[in-house]
N, C-alpha and C positions, 0 to 999 in steps of 0.2 A: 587714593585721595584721603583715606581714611584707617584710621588703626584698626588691625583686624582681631574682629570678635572670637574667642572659640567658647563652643558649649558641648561638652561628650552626652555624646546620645547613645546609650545600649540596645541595640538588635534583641527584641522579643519576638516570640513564634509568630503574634500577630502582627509581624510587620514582613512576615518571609513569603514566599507561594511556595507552587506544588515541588518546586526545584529544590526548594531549600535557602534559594537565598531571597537577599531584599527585593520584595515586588519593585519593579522602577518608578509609580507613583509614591509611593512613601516618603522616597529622595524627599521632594516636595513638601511633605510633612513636618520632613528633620530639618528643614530649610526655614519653612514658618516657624518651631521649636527656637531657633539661633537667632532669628529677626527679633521673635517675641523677647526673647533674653536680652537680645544687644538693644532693646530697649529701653528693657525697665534696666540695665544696667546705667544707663544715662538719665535715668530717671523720668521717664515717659511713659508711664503706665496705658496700656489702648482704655481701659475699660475713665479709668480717671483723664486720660486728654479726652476723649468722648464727651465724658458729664461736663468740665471746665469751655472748652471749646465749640464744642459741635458739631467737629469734624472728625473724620476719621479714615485712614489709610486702608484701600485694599488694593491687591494686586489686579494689577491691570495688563501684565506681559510674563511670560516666560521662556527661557531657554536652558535647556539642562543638556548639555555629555556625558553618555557614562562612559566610563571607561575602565572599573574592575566592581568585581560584584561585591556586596560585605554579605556576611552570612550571620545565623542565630546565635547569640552571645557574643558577636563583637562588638571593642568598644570603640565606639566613634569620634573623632573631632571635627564637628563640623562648624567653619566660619563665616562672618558677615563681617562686611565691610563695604562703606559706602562707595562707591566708583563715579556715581554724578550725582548731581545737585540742583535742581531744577526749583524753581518757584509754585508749583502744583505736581512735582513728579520726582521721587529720587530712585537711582537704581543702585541697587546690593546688588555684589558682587559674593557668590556662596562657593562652598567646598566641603564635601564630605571626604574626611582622612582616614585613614585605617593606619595606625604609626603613619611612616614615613610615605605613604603607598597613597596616592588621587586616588580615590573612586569615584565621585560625581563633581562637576560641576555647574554653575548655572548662572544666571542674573535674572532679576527680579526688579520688575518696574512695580512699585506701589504710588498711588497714585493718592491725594487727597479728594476729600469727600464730601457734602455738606450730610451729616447726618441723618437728618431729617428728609432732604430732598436725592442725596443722594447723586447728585450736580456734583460736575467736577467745582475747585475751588481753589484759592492760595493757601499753600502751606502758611501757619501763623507763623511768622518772623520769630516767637520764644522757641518755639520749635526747632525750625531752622539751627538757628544760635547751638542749640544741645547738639544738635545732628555735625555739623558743621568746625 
């Protein structure tokens, strides 16, 4: 649906376990990393749509496959890219790359928020627009 984000993320010890390679929750980490980026890339800063708005996105669903490990000191490509579009809900579509090589995938429902209350809500339509 949507042009796809990359942002390289580098493997530090603090992202490995006892095996040596990426713990599988981090995936997730590097996944919000690429979200956060492919945001302010379009010019949607979270902490500035918060104060303007009053809303604000947080994840509401996940699904990740792994499918090969990255280990300490590789460098990552990992992308977003919008897949649906929803009036209170959109889902990214994500990938952590090693070059040419999948290693994780996933999708990511974020969902809007009223800040304050914390109620679901409508995505504001300026938003949308950037997303979109």
């Amino acid at each position: 649906m949507g042009a796809i984000f990359e942002h390289p993320i580098r493997v530090y010890w603090e992202d490995t376990d006892a095996g040596g390679i990426v713990f599988y929750a981090n995936y997730l980490k590097f996944f919000e990393r690429a979200r956060t980026e492919w945001l302010r890339s379009l010019g949607i800063g979270q902490h500035a749509l918060r104060e303007t708005t009053g809303g604000m996105f947080v994840v509401s669903e996940t699904t990740v496959k792994y499918h090969r490990p990255a280990k300490l000191d590789d460098c990552l490509r990992v992308t977003a890219t919008l897949a649906e579009s929803g009036r209170a809900s959109l889902v990214i579509a994500q990938q952590a790359w090693l070059g040419d090589t999948l290693l994780c995938e996933g999708t990511i429902r974020i969902g809007w928020v009223d800040a304050t209350t914390m109620k679901p809500a409508r995505i504001p339509s300026s938003v949308l627009e950037r997303l979109t």
